[in-house]
C-alpha positions in Angstrom: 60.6 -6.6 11.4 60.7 -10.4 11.3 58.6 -12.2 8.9 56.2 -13.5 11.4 55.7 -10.3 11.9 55.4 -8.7 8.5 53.2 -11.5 8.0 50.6 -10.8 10.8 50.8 -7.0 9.6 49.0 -7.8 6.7 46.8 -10.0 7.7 45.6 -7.2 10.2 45.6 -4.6 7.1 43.8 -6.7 5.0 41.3 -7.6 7.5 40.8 -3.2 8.0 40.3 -3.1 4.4 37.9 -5.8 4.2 36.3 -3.9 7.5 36.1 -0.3 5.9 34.8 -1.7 2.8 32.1 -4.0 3.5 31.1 -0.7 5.8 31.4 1.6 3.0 29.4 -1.1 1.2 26.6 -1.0 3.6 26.3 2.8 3.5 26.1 2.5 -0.4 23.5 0.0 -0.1 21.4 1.6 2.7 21.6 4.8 1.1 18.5 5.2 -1.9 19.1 7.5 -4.7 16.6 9.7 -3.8 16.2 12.0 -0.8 13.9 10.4 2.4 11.7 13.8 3.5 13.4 15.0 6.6 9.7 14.4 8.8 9.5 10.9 7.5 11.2 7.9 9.1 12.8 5.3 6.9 14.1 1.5 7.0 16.0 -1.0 4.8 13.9 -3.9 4.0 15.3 -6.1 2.0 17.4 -4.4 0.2 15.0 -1.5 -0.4 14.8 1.8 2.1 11.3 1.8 3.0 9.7 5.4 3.7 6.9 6.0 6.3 5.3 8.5 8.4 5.3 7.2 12.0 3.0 9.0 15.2 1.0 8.3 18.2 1.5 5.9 20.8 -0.3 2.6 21.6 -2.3 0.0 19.4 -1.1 0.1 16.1 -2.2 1.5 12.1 -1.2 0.3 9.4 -2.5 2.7 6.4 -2.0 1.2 3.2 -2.0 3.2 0.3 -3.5 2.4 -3.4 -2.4 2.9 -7.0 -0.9 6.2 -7.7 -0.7 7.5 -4.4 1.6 6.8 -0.9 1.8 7.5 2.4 0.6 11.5 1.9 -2.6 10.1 1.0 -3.5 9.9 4.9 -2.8 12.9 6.2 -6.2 13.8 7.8 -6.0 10.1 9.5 -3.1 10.5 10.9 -3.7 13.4 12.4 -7.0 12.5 13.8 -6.0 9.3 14.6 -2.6 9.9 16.4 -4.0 11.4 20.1 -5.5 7.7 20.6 -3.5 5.3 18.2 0.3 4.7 16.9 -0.5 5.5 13.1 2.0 3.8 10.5 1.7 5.0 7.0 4.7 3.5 4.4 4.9 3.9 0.7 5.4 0.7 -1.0 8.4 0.4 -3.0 9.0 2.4 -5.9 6.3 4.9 -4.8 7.1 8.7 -3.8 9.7 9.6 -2.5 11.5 7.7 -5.1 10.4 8.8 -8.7 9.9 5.3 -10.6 10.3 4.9 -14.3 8.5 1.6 -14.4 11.6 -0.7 -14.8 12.4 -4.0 -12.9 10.8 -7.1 -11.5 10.5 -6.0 -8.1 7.1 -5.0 -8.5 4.0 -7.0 -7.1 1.5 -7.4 -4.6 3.9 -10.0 -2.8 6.7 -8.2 -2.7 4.9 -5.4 -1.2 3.1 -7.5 1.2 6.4 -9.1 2.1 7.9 -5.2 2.9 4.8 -4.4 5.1 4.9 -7.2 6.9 8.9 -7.0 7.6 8.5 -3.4 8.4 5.8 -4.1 11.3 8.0 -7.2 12.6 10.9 -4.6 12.5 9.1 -1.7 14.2 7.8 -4.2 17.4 4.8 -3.8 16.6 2.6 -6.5 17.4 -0.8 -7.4 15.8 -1.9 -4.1 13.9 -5.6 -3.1 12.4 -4.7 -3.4 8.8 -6.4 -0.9 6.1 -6.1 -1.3 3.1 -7.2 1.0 0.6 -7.9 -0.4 -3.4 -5.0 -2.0 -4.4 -3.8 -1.6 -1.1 -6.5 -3.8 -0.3 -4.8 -6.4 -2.5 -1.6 -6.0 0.0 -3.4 -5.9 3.0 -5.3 -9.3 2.1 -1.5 -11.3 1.1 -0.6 -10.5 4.5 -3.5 -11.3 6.2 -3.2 -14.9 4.5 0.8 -15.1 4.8 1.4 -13.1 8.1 -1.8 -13.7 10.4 -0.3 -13.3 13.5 0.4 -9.5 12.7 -3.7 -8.6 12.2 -5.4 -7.2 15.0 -8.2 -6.3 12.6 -8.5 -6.0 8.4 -10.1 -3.3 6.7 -10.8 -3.3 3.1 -11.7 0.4 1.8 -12.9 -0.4 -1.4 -9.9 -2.9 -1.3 -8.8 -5.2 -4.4 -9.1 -8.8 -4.0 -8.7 -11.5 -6.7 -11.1 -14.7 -6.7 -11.9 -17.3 -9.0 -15.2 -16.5 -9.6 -17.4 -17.3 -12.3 -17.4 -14.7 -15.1 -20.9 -12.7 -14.7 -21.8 -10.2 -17.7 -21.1 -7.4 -15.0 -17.9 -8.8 -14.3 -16.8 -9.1 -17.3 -18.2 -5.7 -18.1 -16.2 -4.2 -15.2 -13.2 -6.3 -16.1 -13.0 -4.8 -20.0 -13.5 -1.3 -18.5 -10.5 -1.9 -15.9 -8.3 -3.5 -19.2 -9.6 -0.5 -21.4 -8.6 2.4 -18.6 -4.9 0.6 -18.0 -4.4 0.8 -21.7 -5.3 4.2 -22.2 -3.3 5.4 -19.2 -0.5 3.4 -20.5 -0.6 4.6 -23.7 -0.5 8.6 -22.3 2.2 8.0 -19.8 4.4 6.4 -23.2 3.4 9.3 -25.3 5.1 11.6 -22.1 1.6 12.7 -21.0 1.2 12.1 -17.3 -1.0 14.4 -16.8 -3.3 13.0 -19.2 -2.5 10.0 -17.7 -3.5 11.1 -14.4 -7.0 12.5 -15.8 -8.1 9.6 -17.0 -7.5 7.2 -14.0 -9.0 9.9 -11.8 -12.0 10.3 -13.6 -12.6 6.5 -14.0 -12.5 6.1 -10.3 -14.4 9.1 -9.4 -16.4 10.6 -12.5 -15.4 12.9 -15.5 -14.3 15.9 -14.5 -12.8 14.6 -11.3 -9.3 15.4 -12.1 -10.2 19.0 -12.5 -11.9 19.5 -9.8 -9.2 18.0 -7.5 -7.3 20.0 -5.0 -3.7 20.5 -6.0 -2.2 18.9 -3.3 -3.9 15.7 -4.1 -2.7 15.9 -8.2 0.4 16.0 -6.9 0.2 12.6 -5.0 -1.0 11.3 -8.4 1.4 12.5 -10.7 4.5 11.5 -8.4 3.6 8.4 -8.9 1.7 8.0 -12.2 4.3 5.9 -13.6 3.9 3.1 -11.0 0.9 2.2 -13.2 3.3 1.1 -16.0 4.8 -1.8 -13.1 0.9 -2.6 -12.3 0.1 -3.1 -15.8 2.4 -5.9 -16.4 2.0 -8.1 -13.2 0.0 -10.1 -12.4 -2.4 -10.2 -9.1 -2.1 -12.8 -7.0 -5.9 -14.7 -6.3 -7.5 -15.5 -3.0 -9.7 -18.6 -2.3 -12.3 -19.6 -0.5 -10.0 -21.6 2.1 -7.8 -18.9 2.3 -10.7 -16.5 3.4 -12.3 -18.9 6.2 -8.8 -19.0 8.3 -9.2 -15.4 8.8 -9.5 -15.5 12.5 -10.0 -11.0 13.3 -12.7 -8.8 12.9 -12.8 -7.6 8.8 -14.8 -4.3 7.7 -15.3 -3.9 4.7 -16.3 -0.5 3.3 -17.3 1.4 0.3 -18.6 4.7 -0.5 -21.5 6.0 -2.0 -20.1 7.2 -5.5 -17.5 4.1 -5.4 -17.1 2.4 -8.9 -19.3 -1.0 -8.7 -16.4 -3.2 -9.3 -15.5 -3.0 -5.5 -18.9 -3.8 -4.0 -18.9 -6.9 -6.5 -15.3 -8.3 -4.9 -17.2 -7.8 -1.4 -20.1 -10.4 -2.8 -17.9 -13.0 -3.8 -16.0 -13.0 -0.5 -19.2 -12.9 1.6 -20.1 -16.2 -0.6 -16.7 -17.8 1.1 -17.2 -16.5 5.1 -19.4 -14.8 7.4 -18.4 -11.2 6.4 -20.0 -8.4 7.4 -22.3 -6.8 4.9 -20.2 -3.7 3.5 -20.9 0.0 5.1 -21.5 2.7 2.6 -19.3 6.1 3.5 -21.9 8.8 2.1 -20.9 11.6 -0.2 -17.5 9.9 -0.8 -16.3 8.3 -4.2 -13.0 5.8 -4.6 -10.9 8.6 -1.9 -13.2 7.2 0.5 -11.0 8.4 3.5 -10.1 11.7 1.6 -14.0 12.6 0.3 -15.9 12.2 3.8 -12.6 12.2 6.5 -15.1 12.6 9.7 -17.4 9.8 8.5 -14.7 7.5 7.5 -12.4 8.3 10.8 -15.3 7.2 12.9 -16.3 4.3 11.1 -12.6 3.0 11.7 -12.7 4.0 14.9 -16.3 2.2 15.6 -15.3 -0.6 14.6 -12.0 -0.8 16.1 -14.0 -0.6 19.6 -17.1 -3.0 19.0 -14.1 -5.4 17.6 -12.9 -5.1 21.4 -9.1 -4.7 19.7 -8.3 -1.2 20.5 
């Protein structure tokens, strides 16, 4: 062999090195450390495999979940919903599947705005109706403002929104209570309590006793991901102005329920004092689960509105 040609022999096994590793790389990186459940489809968004239920055909869903929960949350939607609709449900990061200590900065609203919003770009899916349920409401509303051209429609069940507001003594009230609740679930989930942990935020959104009396499927949901309250407790929420709220261009329901804690219909007041919002409907019989306590009322409210919006 001449020396040209040694030469040129490794350059080529270099270069199938460099080509097995960078693959072997990729595998590494697109493969979580927790297992994907074999009826849920996943994708790698930024660096992160995002996990989501997918079915139907035709206009798009995007479900998002709240605090504590993930895409399980939405069962009885998407199986109602999926004979007329293409029903996406994901579970932000660090939700179930993966089992989250509470460590890291890639935690936030943005961040999980920015995943959603990639995933629907990924998935072809055009302009979707957007729900967003509590904090999920927060995420829905980031990309509404940031990503406009992917909402068909915006619903906020009971949905989180930050404003500038001035400080009422009810909002303050309601603020103190939120503060004092974090703490205390904090404080349990340190101590190795989740399930205490898991009482207490379940009771506060519904009314005491509300963790006991909820079906075990749906304590599940909430411990699995109990300790994503630890990253919630120490970010901070992005805020939404009055500008930000009068370029929303789509239809925008927003929704509570009968036995919903106040602090949701008072966010609803201060955005109708930005735009011409609808005035909220009231899901009866349901608390803060507004989807999971009255499914037939809350399936065809979505899907009521959805029509008169003329964006099925």
């Amino acid at each position: 062999m001449t020396l040209a040609q040694r030469h040129c022999y490794v350059l080529i096994l270099a270069f199938a090195t460099l080509v097995q590793f960078s693959a072997f790389t990729a595998a590494q990186e697109a493969k979580p450390g927790w297992s994907i459940p074999s009826d849920i489809k996943s994708e790698l968004i930024d660096g992160y495999r995002i996990a989501y239920k997918d079915a139907g055909q035709g206009t798009a869903i995007v479900f998002i979940h709240g605090a504590n929960a993930d895409y399980r949350s939405f069962g009885p939607q998407i199986a109602a919903l999926a004979s007329s609709y293409r029903v996406i449900a994901p579970s932000l990061r660090h939700y179930y599947p993966e089992r989250w200590n509470g460590e890291g900065s890639d935690f936030s609203i943005e961040q999980h705005a920015a995943d959603v919003a990639a995933l629907i770009r990924m998935l072809n899916l055009g302009k979707v109706h957007l729900v967003g349920w509590s904090r999920g409401g927060a995420v829905a509303i980031e990309i509404a403002k940031a990503h406009p051209d992917l909402v068909r429609t915006l619903v906020m069940e009971d949905g989180l929104i930050v404003m500038p507001v001035e400080e009422t003594p009810e909002i303050r009230n309601a603020a103190e209570l939120r503060a004092n609740t974090n703490k205390a679930i904090e404080e349990r989930l340190l101590a190795g309590d989740p399930n205490k942990a898991a009482e207490v935020l379940v009771d506060f959104l519904t009314e005491p006793g509300g963790w006991l009396r909820l079906p075990e499927p749906r304590k599940q949901v909430v411990l699995d991901n109990i300790y994503t309250a630890l990253g919630d407790n120490k970010m901070i929420r992005p805020s939404t102005t009055c500008d930000q709220l009068r370029k929303f261009d789509f239809p925008v329901l927003l929704m509570t329920a009968e036995k919903s804690p106040r602090s949701y219909a008072l966010y609803y007041v201060e955005m109708k004092k930005c735009a011409t919002f609808p005035d909220p409907i009231v899901i009866p019989g349901a608390a803060h689960n507004i989807h999971g306590g009255n499914v037939d009322a809350y399936n065809k409210a979505l899907v009521t509105f959805f029509e008169r919006a003329g964006a099925k």
